[in-house]
N, C-alpha and C positions, 0 to 999 in steps of 0.2 A: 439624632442620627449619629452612628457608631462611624468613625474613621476603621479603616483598615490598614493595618503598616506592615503586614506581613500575612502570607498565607497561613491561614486556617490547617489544622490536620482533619481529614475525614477520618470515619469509623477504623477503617481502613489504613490509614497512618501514612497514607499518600497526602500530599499536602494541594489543600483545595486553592485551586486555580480561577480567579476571576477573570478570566479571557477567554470567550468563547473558542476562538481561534485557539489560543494554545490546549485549552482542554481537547478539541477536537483532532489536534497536531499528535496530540499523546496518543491518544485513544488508537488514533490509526498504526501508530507504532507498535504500541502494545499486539493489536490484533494483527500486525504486521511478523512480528516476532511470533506468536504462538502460530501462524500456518508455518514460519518455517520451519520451527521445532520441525512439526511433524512433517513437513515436506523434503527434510533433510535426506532420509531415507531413501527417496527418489531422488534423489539429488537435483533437486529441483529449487529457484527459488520464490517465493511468494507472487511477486511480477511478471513474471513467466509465467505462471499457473492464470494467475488474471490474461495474461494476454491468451495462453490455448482455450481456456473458457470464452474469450471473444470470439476467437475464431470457430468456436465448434458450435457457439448461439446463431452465426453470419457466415454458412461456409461460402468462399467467393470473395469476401471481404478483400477489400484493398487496402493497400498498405497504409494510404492516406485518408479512407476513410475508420481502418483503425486505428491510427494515432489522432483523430478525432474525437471518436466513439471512448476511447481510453483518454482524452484531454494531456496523451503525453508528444511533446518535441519529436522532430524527426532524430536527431541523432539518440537518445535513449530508445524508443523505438526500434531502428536499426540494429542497436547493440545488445539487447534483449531477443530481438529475431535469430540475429546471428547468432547464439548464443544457443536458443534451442534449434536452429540448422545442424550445430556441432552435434547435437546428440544423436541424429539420425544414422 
């Protein structure tokens, strides 16, 4: 059996992560970054786009069973709503 003392490089030259958790932590990042790229345009960002997608799956939704449904705190919640209320 091989010790490990340092991350591996993938193909890729991103360095291999033995932590499911932090692979996953990335991963959402990564894919976090590439909608905003393109949502920037709308000026919109990533979490706000998740949240009007909840609300257009749930119309009627409450506010606490969307921050349920989304596993986000009342006060990001709030600040996120507020946020796309300004655009209107």
């Amino acid at each position: 059996m091989s010790k490990r003392y340092g991350p591996e490089k993938s193909s890729i030259g991103v360095p291999e992560l033995h932590c499911a958790c932090a692979t996953v932590r990335r991963a959402s990042r990564l894919i976090t970054q590439m909608y905003s790229d393109h949502l920037g345009v709308a000026e919109i960002k990533a979490a706000q786009m998740a949240l009007l997608m909840a609300v257009q799956a749930r119309p009627g939704i409450t506010a606490v069973m969307l921050g349920k449904t989304m596993a986000l705190d009342k006060t990001t919640l709030s600040r996120n709503l507020k946020l796309l209320q300004k655009r209107d």
